[in-house]
C-alpha positions, -999 to +999 in steps of 0.1 A: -092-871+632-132-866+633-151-835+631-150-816+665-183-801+677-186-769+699-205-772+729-240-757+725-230-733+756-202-721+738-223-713+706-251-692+726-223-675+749-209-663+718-241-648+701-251-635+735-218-616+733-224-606+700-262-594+705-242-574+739-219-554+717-243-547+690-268-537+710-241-512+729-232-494+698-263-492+689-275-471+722-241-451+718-247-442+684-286-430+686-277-414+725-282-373+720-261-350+741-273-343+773-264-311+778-289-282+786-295-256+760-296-218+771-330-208+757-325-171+758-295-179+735-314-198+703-334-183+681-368-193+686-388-179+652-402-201+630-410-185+598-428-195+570-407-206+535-406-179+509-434-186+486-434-187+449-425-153+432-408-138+465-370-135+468-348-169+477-378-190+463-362-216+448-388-241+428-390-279+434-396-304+408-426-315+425-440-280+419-473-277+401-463-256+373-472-219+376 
């Protein structure tokens, strides 16, 4: 018994398939929720990070020292 070969169409059906199905979990797994969002219900401040010396400062290691 020889060596059996697959048919090239065979072999580029089946990466096709493959790139498919990849690519399709890919878009479901990145796709956000579509849903609207209520704006008078989210908070909408943005305010600024404690700074050093103020109450729930808490200091990085990338700090300058003080």
């Amino acid at each position: 018994m020889g060596k059996k070969e697959l048919h090239p169409a065979a072999v580029w059906g089946a990466i096709g398939l493959l790139v498919v199905l990849i690519g399709g979990w890919f878009y479901m797994s990145t796709k956000g929720s579509s849903e609207m969002v209520d704006k008078t219900k989210v908070d909408m401040k943005d305010e600024d990070p404690p700074r050093p010396g103020q109450p729930g400062y808490r200091q990085r290691t990338t700090d300058a020292p003080l």
